[in-house]
N, C-alpha and C positions, 0 to 999 in steps of 0.2 A: 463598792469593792474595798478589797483592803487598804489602808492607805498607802498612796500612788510612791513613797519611799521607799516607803518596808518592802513592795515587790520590785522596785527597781534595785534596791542595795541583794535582797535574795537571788535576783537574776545576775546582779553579776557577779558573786559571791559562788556563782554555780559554773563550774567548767563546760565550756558548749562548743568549742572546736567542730567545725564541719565533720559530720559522722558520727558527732559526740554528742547530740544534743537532747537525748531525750528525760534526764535529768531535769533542765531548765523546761521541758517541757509537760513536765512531769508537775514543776509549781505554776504553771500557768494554766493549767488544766485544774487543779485546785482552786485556782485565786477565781476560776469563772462558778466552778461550783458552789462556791462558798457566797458568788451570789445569786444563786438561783438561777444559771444560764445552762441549757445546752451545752455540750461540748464535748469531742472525741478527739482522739487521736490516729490517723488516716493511715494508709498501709504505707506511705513514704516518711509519716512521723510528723506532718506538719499537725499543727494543732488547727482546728477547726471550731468554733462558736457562731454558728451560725444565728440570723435573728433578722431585724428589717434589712432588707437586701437592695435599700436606694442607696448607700453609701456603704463597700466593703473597706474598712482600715485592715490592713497587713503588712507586716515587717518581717525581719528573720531572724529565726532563733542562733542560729551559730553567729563563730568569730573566729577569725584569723588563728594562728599556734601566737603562742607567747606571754608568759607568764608575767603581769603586772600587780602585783601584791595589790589589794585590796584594799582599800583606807577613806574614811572621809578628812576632810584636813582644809582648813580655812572656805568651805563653801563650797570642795570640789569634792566630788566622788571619784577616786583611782581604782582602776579595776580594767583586765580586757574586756571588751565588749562595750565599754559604758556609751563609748559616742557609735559606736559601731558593731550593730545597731542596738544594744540593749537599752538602752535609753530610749530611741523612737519605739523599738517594740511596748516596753510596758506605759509609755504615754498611751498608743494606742489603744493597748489594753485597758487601760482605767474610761480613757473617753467611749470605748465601744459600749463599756456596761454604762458607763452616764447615759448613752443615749438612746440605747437599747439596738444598737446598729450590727450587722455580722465583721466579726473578725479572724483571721488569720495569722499565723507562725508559721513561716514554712523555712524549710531547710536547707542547707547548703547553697544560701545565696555565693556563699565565699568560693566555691569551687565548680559545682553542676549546673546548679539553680535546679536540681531535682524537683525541690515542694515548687517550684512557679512552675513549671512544665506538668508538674501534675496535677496543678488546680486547675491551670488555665483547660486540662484535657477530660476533668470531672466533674464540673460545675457550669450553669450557666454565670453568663457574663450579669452584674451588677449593674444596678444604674449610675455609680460613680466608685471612682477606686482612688483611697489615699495612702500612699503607697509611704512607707516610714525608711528615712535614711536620713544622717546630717544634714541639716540647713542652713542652722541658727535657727533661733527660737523665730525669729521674725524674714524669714529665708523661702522663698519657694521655690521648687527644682522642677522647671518645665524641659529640660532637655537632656539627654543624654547619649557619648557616642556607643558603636556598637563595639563588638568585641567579637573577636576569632582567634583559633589556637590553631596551632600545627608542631607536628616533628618531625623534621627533617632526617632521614638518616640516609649515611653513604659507606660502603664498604669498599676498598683497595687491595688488591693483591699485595702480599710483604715483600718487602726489599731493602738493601741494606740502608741504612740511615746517611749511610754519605753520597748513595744517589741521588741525582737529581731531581728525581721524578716525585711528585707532591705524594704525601701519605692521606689517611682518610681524614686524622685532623684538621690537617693545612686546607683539602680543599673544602671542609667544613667553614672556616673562618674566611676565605673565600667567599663561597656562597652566601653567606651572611654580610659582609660588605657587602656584596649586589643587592641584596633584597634591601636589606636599609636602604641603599643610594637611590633603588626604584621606587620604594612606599612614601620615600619623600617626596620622591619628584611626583609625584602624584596630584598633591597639590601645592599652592602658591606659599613661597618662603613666607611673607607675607603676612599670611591666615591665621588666625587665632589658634589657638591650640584645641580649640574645641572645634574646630573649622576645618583640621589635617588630621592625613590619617596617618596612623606612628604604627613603629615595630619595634621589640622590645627581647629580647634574650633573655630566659627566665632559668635557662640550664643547658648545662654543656657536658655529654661524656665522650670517653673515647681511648683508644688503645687497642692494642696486637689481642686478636680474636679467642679464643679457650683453645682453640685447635694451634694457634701459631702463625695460618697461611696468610692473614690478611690484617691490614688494620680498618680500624670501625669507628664510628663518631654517629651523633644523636644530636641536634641541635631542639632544645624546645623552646616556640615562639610564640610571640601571645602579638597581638597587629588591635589596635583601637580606629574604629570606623565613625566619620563625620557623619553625619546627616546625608544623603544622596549617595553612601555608597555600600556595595553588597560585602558579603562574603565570595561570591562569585570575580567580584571586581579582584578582590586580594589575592585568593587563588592563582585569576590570569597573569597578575603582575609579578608573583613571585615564581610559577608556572615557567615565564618568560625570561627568567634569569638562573634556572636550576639546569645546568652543564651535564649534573651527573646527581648521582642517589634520588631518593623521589620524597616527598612530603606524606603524609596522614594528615589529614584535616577533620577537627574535630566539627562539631555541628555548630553553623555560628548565632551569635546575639544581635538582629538588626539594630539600626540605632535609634531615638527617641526624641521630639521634637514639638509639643504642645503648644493651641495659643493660650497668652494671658487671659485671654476673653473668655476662655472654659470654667465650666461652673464652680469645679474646683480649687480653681485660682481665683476666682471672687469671692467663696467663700473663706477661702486661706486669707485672702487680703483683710475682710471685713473682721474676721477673727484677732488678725494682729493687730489694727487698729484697734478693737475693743480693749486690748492689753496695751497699749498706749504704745505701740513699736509703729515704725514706719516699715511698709513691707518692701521687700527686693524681689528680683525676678533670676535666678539662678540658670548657668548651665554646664554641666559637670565632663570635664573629658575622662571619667570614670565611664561604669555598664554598673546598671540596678535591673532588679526584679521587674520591674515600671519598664520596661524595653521589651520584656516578652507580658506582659500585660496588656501594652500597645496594641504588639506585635495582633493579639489572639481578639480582645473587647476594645472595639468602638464607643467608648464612653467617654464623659468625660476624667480626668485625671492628671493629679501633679505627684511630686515628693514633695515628703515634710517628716522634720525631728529635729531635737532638739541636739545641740553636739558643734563643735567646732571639727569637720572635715580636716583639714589639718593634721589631726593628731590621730585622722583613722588609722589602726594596725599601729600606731607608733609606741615606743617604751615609754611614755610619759603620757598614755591615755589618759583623759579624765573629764568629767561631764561638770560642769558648773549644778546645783541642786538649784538655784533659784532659777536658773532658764529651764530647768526638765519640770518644775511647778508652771511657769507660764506657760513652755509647749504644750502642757495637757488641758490650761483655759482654751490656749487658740482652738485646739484638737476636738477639743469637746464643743464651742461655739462655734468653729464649722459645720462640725454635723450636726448639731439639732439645725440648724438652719437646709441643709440638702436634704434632711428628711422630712421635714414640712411638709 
């Protein structure tokens, strides 16, 4: 393939915003032709290369909104997307053609996970899946919580402001105290953070209706899931504290939880060592594509990419080049060894 720079600086050099991506994917679709591989672009825009099907590599082609100027500068690459995940996408991509393995781009990890719902619903399942997100170079990501959305909304008959009686706001901000005080209590103060399940206020509106007669409010919630618990669980608990308006639940993300012993993590291990790193064993109270992967193929599977986590979505993104050079040794000395 081309060299593993020049399509990582092209990829992030290209705006991929969730819904936006078919530009970036558009060079990656190239960079597989140009070595002789396979490759289309699917009706939901993930990129597909398919090829030996004992190891699928797959990351995602989008990235968060936010504009971070682009520059290399003392050994780092600046750019959105670089740790997340365009960096682990195009490692993957260079190691897929080193080893002649199939690979995947799919879309709107950041918002749907559209391209993971639609692979997992068009393809058979792989004999092993390495799934690209931040690690560190020498990092492996065996777990992950799940993830559910909701919007609350309530409407109140109008009345004059120096009543007593709560408006649709007030008792929005209400019901929200309850459900935080209940998704805590959920589990042990205690517990890791990757061990509790959180809720989280992502947006607030509210105000006297277009007609006049009533006020209105909208709460949207986003609720991250340990290990052992549903979409269903979250539901009942915050179910069990809504007084008044009613919720929409989007469709949720179970959570993810791998042993080290899986073959993927041994050859993630075997990999780091050959690049002289000591490996770690990771788990993230984030949600990745690797949680409905799980969810769908019983294989084995970790995360891995190069990127310090930290700096995901943040205004000072940026990928060190000499760890996005060794994640593609690791990346590629995993797979020839699971394809063996």
């Amino acid at each position: 393939m081309d060299d593993a720079r020049t399509l990582l600086t092209d990829l992030v050099s290209t705006p991929s915003v969730s819904g936006g991506e078919s530009e970036a994917a558009r060079i990656l679709v190239e960079a597989f032709e140009r070595a002789g591989r396979e490759v289309w672009i699917d009706e939901v825009g993930n990129v597909r290369a398919p090829a030996d099907d004992s190891v699928l590599l797959t990351s995602h082609i989008d990235t968060v909104p936010g504009e971070v100027p682009v520059r290399e500068e003392d050994g780092f690459l600046w750019g959105r997307g670089s740790v997340d995940a365009t960096g682990p996408l195009a490692a993957m991509a260079v190691a897929a053609v080193e080893t002649g393995v199939s690979f995947v781009g799919v879309v709107e990890e950041e918002t749907t996970s559209r391209g993971a719902r639609h692979l997992v619903e068009t393809r058979d399942a792989p004999d092993a899946v390495v799934n690209g997100e931040p690690s560190g170079w020498a990092g492996i990501v065996l777990g992950y919580r799940g993830y559910h959305a909701g919007s609350y909304r309530v409407e109140v008959p109008s009345a004059h402001t120096a009543v007593d009686d709560q408006n649709a706001i007030e008792r929005a901000m209400d019901w929200w105290d309850r459900v935080e005080a209940a998704v805590g209590d959920e589990t042990a103060r205690d517990a890791t953070a990757f061990e509790r399940a959180t809720a989280k206020p992502v947006g607030i509106e509210g105000g006297v209706t277009e007609d006049g007669l009533a006020t209105e409010a909208l709460v949207d919630a986003q609720f991250r899931l340990p290990p052992g618990t549903t979409g269903t669980d979250v539901e009942s608990t915050v179910d069990a504290v809504t007084e008044s308006g009613a919720v929409a639940w989007d469709e949720p993300i179970p959570p993810v939880m791998r042993s080290p012993r899986n073959a993927v993590a041994r050859a993630l291990r075997a990999g780091i060592r050959a690049a002289d790193g000591e490996p770690t064993h990771l788990r993230k109270t984030g949600t990745s594509d690797m949680n409905l992967f799980a969810e769908a193929w019983d294989v084995p599977m970790a995360t891995y990419g190069p990127g310090d986590s930290s700096l995901d979505h943040a205004p000072d993104e940026r990928l060190e080049l000499a760890e996005f050079d060794r994640s593609v040794a690791v990346l590629t000395h995993a797979t020839a060894a699971l394809a063996e």
